[in-house]
TIMIGU-876494 format. One line per field, with one value per residue (C-alpha): residue number from 1; residue in one letter; z, x, y. Coordinates in Angstrom, 1 decimal. Example, Ala and Ser with C-alpha at 12.3 -4.5 7.8 and 13.67 -1.06 7.14 Angstrom:
! residues 2
resi <- c(1 2)
resn <- c(A S)
Z <- c(7.8 7.1)
X <- c(12.3 13.7)
Y <- c(-4.5 -1.1)
//
This chain:
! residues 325
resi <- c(1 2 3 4 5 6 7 8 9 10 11 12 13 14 15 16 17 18 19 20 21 22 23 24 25 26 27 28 29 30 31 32 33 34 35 36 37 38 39 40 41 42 43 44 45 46 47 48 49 50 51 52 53 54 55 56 57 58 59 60 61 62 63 64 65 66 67 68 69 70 71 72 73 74 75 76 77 78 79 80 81 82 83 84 85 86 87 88 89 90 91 92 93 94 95 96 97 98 99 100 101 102 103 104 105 106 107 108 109 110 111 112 113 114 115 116 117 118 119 120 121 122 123 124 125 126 127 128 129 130 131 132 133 134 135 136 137 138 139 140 141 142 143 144 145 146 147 148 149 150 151 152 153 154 155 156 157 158 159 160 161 162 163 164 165 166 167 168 169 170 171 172 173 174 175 176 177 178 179 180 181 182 183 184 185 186 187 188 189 190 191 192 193 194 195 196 197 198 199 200 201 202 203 204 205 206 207 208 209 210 211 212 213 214 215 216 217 218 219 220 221 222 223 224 225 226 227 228 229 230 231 232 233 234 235 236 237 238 239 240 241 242 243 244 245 246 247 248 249 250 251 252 253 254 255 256 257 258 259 260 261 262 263 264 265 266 267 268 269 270 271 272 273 274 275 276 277 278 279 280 281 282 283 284 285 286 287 288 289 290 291 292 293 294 295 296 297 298 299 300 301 302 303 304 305 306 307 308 309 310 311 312 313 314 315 316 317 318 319 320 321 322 323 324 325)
resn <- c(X X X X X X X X X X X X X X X X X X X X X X X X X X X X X X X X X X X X X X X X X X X X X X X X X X X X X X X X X X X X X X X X X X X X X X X X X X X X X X X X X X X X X X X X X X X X X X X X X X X X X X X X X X X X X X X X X X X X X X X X X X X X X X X X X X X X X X X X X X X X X X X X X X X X X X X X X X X X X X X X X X X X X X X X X X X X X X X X X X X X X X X X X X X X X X X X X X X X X X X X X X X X X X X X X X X X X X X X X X X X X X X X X X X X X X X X X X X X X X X X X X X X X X X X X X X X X X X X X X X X X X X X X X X X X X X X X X X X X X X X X X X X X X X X X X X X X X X X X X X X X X X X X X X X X X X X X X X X X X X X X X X X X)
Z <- c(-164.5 -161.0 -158.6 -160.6 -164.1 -162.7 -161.8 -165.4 -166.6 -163.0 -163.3 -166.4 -166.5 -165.8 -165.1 -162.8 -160.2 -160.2 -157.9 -154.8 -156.4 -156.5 -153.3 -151.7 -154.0 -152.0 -148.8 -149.1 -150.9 -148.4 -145.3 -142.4 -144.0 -145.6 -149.2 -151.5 -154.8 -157.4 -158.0 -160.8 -161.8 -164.7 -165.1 -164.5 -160.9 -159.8 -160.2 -158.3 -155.8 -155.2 -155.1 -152.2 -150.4 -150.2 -149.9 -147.4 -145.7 -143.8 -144.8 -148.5 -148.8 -152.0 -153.2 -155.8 -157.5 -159.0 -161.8 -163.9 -166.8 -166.1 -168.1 -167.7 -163.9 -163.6 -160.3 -158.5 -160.1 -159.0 -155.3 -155.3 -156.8 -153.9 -150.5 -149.1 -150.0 -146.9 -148.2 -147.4 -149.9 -150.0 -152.8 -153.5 -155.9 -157.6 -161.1 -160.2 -159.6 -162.7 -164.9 -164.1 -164.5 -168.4 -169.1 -172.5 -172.8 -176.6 -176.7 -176.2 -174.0 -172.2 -170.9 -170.0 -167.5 -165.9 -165.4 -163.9 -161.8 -160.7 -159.2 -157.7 -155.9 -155.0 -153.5 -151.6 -149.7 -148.6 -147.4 -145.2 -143.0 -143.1 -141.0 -141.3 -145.4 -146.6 -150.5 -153.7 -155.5 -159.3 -161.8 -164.7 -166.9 -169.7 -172.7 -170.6 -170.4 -174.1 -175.3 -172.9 -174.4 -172.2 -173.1 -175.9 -177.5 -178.6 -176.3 -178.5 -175.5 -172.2 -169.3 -166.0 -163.9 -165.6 -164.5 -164.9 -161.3 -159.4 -157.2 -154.3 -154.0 -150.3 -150.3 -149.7 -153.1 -155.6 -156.3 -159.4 -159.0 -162.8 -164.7 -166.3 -167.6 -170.9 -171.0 -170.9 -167.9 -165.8 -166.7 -165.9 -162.5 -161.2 -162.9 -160.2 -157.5 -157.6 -159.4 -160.8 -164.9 -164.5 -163.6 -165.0 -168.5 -168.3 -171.7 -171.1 -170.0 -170.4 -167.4 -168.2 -169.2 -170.9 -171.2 -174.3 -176.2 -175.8 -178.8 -178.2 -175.2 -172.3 -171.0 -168.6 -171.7 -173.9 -171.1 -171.1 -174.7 -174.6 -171.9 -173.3 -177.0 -175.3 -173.1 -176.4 -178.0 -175.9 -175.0 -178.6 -179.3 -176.2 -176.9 -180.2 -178.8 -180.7 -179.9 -179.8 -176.6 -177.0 -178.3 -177.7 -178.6 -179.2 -179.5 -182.4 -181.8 -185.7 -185.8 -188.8 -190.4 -190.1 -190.4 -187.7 -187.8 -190.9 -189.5 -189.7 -187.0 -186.1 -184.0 -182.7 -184.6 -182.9 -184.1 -182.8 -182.8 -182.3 -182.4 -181.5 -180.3 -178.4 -176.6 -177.0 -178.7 -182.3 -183.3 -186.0 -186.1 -186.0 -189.0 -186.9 -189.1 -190.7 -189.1 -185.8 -187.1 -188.3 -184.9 -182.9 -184.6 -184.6 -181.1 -180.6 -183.4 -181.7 -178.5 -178.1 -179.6 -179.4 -182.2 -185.7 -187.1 -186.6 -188.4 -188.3 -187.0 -189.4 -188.2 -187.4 -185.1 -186.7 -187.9 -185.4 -181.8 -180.5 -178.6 -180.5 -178.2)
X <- c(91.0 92.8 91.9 93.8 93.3 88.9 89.6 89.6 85.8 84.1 81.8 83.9 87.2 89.2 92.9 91.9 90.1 92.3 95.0 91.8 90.1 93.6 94.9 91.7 92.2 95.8 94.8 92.3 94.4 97.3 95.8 98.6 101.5 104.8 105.5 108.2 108.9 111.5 112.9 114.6 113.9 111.7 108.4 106.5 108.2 109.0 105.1 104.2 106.9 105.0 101.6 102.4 104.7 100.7 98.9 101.0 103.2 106.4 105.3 106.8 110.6 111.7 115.1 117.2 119.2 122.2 122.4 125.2 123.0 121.4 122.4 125.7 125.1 121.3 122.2 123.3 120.3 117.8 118.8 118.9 115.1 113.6 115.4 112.4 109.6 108.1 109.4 112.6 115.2 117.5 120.6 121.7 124.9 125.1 126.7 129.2 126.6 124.6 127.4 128.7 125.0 125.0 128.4 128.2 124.5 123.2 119.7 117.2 114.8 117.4 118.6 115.1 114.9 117.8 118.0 114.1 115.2 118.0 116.2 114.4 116.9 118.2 114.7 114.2 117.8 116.8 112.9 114.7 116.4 113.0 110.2 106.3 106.7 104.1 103.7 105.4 104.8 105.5 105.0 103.7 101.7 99.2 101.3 103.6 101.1 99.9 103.5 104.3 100.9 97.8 94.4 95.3 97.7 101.3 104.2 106.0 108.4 108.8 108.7 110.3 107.4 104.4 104.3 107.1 107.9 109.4 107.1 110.0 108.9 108.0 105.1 101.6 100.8 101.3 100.5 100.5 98.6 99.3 98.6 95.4 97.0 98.8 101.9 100.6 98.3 101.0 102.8 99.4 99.3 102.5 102.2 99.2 101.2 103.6 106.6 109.2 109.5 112.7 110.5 107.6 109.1 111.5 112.4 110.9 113.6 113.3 113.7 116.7 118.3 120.9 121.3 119.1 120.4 123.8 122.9 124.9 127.0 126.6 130.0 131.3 133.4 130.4 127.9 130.6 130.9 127.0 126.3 128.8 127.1 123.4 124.4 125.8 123.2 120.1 122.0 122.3 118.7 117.5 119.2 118.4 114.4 113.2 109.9 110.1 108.8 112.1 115.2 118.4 121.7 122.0 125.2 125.0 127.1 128.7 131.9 133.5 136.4 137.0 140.3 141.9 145.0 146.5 145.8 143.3 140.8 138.0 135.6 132.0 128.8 126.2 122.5 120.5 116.9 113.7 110.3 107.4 104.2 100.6 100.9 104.0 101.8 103.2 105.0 106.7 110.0 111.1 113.0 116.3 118.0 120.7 122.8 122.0 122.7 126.3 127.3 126.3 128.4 130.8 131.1 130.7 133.7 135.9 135.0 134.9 137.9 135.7 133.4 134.3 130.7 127.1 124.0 120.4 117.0 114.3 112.1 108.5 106.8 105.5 107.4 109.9 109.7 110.5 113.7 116.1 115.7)
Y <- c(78.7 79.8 82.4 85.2 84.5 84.3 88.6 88.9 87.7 89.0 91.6 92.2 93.7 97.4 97.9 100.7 98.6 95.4 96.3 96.5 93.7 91.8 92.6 91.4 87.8 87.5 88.0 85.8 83.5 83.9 84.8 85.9 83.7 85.2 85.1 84.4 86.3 85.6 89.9 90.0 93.8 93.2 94.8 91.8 90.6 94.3 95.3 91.6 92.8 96.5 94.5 91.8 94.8 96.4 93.5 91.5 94.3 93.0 89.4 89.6 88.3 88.8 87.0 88.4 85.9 87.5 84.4 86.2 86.6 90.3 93.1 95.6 96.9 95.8 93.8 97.3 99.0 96.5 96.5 100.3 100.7 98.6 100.0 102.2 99.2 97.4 94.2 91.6 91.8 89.0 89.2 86.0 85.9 82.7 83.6 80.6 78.0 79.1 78.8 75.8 74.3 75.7 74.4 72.5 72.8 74.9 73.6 76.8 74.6 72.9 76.1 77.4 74.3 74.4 78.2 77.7 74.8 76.1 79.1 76.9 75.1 78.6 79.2 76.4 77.1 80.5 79.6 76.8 79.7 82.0 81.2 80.7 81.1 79.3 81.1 81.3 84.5 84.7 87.5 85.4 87.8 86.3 85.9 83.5 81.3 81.4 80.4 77.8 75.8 76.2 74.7 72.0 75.0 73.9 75.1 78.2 77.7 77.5 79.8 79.1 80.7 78.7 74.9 72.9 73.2 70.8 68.2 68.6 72.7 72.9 75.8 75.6 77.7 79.7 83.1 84.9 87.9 89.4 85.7 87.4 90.6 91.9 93.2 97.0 95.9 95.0 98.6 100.5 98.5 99.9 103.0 103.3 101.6 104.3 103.0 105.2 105.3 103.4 100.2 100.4 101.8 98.5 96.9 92.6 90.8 86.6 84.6 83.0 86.6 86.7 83.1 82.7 85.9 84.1 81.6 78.0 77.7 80.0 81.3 83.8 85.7 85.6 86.8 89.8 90.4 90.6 92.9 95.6 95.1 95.1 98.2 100.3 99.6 100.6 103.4 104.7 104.0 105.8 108.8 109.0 108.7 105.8 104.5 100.6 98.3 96.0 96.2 94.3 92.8 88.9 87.1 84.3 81.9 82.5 83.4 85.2 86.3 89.9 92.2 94.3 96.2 94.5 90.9 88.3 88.0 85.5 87.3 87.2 88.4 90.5 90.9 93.8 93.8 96.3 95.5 97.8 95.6 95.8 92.9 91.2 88.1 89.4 92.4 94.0 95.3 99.5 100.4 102.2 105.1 104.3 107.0 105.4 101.9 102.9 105.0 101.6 99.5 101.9 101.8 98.4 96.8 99.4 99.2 95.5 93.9 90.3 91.4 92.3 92.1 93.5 92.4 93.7 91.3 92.4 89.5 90.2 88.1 85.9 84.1 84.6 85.1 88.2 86.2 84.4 81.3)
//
């Protein structure tokens, strides 16, 4: 058990004191060094990146990779939501370099690796032209570390921010100030650091993004395809005010026939997907109205000439992950 993950079992446990009791853990932990810290927007990293911006002011750099695999306009969005924080923000774009990586490769894990190493790689680049950073900041969050296998348990899969790092990483340490907290925790936290809604509401998004909702081979088309699908989608189901902690648009990978203007068309399948959960370890799924169902695929068959079929995830968790890789 780590430094963090020991916050939970002291003197027993309460959301509402962490973020003193934590903040005292890191600068102890990190004393007068600089920091690193993988943003990617997400609840768990933006929440990390509003607790090291406290706890470590004008010593936390964070760098945005721009990988190519966020969803529709998310990289503009991200930027935007952290210009007044007392922190470094560094905006790679890398989409290129990512791509090219993920060329050929369909296996789930596979792409979990290299998207993690490759982040990495990204990292150690930009600490080499920063001074006196000594740190690695991640926001893993307790259920990462369940399903990557921890204490004897099987791996469900992998997570890019828990182990598996490379022995060449140049920092002192690692810190991972939420690794003890649930899903809901980590929302609470930066619902009392101050962040807007927009963040701290934030549907999960995996590590390697869009990547592994983009079953098989990863491509710049398909990425595309996706995010237009994805962004229909949640729209549709926000508006309509469904209450469900995830929901999303997966490509498939299966192609099928389908019939467009009088001809014969082989196009993409989408699946959408909604699950309502306490902590993300299982879930079940939110029935969506049928009304709703029809108007989204509606929009997306005619509004994206690539797809000419959508199909609806009833899946609980278990047996199925919440992700379809």
């Amino acid at each position: 058990m780590n430094r963090y993950e020991a916050l939970r079992t002291e003197n027993g446990f309460n959301i509402s004191d962490y973020e003193a009791r934590v903040i005292n853990a890191i600068n102890e932990h990190v004393g007068s060094a600089h920091v690193i810290l993988a943003l990617s927007g997400g609840v768990d990293s933006a929440v990390c990146a509003a607790l090291l911006a406290k706890a470590v002011p004008g010593r936390l750099h964070c760098i945005f990779v721009d990988h190519g695999l966020m969803r529709k306009n998310e990289g503009s969005e991200v930027a935007a939501a952290f210009e007044n924080h007392d922190l470094d923000l560094i905006r790679i774009e890398a989409s290129g370099r990512f791509l090219e990586k993920l060329a050929g490769v369909t296996e789930p894990e596979m792409k979990r690796k290299i998207v993690g190493e490759e982040f990495i790689r990204v990292f150690e680049e930009e600490a080499e032209k920063l001074s006196d950073v000594e740190f690695l900041a991640q926001g893993t969050i307790y259920p990462d570390v369940v399903e990557s296998g921890t204490d004897g348990a099987g791996v469900v899969k992998s997570h890019h921010n828990v182990g598996g790092l490379p022995d060449t990483l140049n920092f002192k340490g690692i810190v991972e100030p939420l690794r003890c907290l649930y899903k809901g925790e980590v929302r609470e936290l930066g619902r009392q650091l101050g962040l807007p809604a927009s963040i701290t509401e934030r549907q999960p998004f995996p590590g390697p993004g869009l990547g592994v909702r983009c079953i098989g081979e990863v491509t710049r088309e398909k990425l595309d395809v996706l995010r237009e699908a994805d962004a229909i989608f949640r729209e549709e189901v926000s508006a309509h005010g469904i209450q469900a902690d995830q929901y999303f648009a997966v490509l498939t990978g299966a192609n099928s026939v389908g019939v467009a203007g009088g001809e014969r068309l082989y196009g993409h399948t989408i699946a959408l997907r909604a699950i309502a959960t306490a902590d993300f370890m299982t879930c079940k799924i939110v029935p969506l109205p049928y009304d709703l169902l029809e108007r989204v695929v509606d929009r997306i068959v005619s509004g994206i000439p690539e797809v000419n079929r959508v199909v609806y995830d009833i899946t609980n968790k278990p047996p199925a992950t919440i992700e379809w890789e």
